[in-house]
C-alpha positions in Angstrom: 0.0 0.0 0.0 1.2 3.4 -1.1 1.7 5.9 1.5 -0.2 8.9 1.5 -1.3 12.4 3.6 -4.8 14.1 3.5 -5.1 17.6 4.5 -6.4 16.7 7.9 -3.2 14.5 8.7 -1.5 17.5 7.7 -3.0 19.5 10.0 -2.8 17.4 13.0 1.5 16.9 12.1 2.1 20.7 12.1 -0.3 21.2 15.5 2.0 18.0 16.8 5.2 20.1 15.6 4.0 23.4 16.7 3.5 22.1 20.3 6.7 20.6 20.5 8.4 23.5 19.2 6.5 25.9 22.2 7.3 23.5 24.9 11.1 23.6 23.8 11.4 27.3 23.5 9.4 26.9 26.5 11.5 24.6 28.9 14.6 23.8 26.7 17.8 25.8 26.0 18.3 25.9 22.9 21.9 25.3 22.9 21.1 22.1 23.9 21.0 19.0 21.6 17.2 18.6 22.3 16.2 22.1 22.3 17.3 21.6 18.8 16.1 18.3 18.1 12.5 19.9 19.6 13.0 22.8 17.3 13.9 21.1 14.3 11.2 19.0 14.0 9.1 22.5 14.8 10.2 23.8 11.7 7.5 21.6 10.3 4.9 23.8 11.5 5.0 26.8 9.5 6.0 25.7 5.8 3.0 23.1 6.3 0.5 25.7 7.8 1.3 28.0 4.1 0.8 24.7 2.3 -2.3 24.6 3.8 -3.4 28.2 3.6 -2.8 27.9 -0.2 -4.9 24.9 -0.2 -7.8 26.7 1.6 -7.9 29.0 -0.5 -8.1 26.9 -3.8 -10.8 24.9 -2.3 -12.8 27.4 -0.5 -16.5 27.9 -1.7 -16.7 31.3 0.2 -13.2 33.4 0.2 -15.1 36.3 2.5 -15.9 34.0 4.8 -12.6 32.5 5.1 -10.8 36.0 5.5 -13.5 36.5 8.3 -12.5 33.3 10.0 -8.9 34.2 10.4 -9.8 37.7 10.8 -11.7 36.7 13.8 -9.5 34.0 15.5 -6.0 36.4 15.1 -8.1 38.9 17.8 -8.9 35.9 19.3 -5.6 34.6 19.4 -3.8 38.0 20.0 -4.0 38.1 24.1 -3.1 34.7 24.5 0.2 34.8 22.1 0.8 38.4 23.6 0.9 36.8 27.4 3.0 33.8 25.9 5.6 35.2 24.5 5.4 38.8 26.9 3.8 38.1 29.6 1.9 41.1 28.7 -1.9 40.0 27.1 -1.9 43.6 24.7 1.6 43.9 23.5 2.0 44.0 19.2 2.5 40.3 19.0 0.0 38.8 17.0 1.1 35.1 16.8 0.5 32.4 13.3 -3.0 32.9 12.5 -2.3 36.7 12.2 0.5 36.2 9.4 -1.7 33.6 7.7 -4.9 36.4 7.7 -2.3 38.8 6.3 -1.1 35.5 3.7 -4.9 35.0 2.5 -5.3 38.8 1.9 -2.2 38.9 -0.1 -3.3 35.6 -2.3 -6.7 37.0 -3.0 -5.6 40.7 -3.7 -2.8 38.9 -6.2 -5.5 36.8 -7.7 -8.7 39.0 -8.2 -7.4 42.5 -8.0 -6.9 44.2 -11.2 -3.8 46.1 -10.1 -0.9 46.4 -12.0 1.9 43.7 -11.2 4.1 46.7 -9.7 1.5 47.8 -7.1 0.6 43.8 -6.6 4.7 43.4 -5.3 4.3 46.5 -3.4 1.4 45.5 -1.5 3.4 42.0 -0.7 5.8 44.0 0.3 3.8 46.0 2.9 2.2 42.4 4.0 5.6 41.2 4.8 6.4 44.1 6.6 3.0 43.9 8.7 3.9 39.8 9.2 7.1 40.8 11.6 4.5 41.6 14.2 3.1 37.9 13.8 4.8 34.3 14.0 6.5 33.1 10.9 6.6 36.3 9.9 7.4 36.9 5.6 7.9 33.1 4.6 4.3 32.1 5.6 3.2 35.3 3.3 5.4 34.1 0.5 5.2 30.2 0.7 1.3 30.2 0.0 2.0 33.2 -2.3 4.8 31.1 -4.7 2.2 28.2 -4.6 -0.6 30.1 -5.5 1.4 31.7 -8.5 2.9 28.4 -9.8 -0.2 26.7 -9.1 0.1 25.2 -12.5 3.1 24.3 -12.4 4.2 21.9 -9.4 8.2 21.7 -10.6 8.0 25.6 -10.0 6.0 25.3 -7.1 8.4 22.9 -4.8 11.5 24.7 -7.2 10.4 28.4 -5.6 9.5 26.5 -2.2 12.4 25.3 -1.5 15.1 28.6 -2.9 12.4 30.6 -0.2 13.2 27.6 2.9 17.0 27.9 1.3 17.0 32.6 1.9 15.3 31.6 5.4 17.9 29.0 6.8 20.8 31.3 4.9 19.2 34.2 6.7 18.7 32.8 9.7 21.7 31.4 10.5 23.9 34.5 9.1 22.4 36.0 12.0 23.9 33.7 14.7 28.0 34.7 13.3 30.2 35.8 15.9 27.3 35.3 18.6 27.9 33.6 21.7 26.2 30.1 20.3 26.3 30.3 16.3 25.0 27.0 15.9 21.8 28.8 17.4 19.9 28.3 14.4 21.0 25.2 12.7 17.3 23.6 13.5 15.8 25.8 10.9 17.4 23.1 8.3 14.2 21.5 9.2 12.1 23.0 7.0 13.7 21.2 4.3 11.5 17.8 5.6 8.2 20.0 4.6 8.7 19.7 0.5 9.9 15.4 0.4 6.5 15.5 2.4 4.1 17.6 0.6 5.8 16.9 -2.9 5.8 13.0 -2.5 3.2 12.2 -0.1 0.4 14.7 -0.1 -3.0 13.0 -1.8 -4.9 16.1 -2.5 -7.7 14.8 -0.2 -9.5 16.7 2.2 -9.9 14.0 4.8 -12.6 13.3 7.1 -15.1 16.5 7.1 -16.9 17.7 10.4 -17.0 20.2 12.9 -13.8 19.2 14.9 -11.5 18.6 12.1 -12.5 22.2 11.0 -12.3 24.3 14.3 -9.6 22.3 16.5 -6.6 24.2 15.3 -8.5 27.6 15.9 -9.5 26.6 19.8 -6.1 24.4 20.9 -3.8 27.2 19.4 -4.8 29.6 22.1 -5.3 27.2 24.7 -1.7 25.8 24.7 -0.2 29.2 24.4 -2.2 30.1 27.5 -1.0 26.9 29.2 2.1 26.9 28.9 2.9 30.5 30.0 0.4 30.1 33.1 3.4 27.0 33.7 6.0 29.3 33.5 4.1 32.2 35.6 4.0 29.4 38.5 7.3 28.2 38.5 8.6 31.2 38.0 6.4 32.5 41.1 
């Protein structure tokens, strides 16, 4: 039998990486061989959550209502990424779901506007400048972005995906030179697992369809931000 990966086992992986990438920046140093084990597997997370952004909106009956969605859950999810990452529930960090609502904006104003293509890269532009106050900020703009554009063409699609994974881990790690730990950022090689997985192994089905499958994500990403820095507040009590 031929292995394969429906959107909702998708899903359900990046949640599973995204949780233990929080608990290591959480509890782990990250100059530690499992804080970068933990973090490297993490880097799952946010190529996957593009993939799927892209895929939402090429299968979405009702764009509005999907910009509304996300529109709705960033507020939601604003206080609790705020607290986690500031201890502060108002401060301007807006967390995933914010840089995917700016992502889904950019797709559909690239897609139906009738702007000219220099005002279309200007306005991506602005989006990825907006996304710094989110999680994932820029790449989960431009991954669902490249998709959408090369939608027709999937050699294009995993070609521009992977040069954009290649700028990130380059970028990243440039950073870390001359800093006390330089190998800070060698788990971001991670995201390289995301196009063997989506490229090779990704069925194009939607999975089983009902209320949980559709709203889990949007509930537990809160929650587990909230749990984790409520740990944190009472240890560090």
């Amino acid at each position: 039998m031929n292995f394969s990966i429906n959107r909702n086992q998708l899903k359900y992986l990046a949640i599973i990486a995204m949780v233990i990438d929080h608990i290591g920046w959480t509890f782990v140093s990250i100059a530690t061989v499992q804080g970068q084990v933990m973090h490297f597997f993490g880097r799952l997370t946010g190529p996957i959550m593009a993939f799927m952004l892209y895929e939402g909106y090429v299968h979405t009956k009702n764009i509005k209502k999907y910009v509304l969605r996300l529109g709705i859950f960033a507020l939601i999810s604003w206080p609790a990424y705020s607290f986690y990452e500031t201890r502060h529930v108002f401060a301007l960090q807006f967390g995933v779901i914010y840089t995917l609502f700016l992502a889904l904006l950019t797709i559909w104003m690239w897609d139906k506007s009738n702007l000219k293509k220099g005002l279309k890269i200007v306005l991506v532009v602005v989006a990825c400048l907006l996304s710094l106050f989110g999680d994932w900020p820029i790449f989960d703009i431009l991954w669902p972005l490249f998709l959408f554009i090369y939608k027709d063409d999937p050699k294009k699609q995993w070609t521009w995906f992977s040069i954009l994974i290649f700028i990130e881990v380059l970028l990243t790690n440039a950073m870390m030179i001359g800093s006390p730990i330089p190998y800070r950022q060698v788990f971001q090689t991670g995201a390289f697992m995301v196009v063997p997985i989506l490229a090779l192994f990704y069925n194009g089905e939607p999975g089983k369809k009902n209320a949980f499958n559709k709203w889990f994500f949007y509930v537990f990403y809160p929650v587990h931000l909230l749990i984790l820095a409520f740990i944190v507040t009472l240890i560090n009590k």
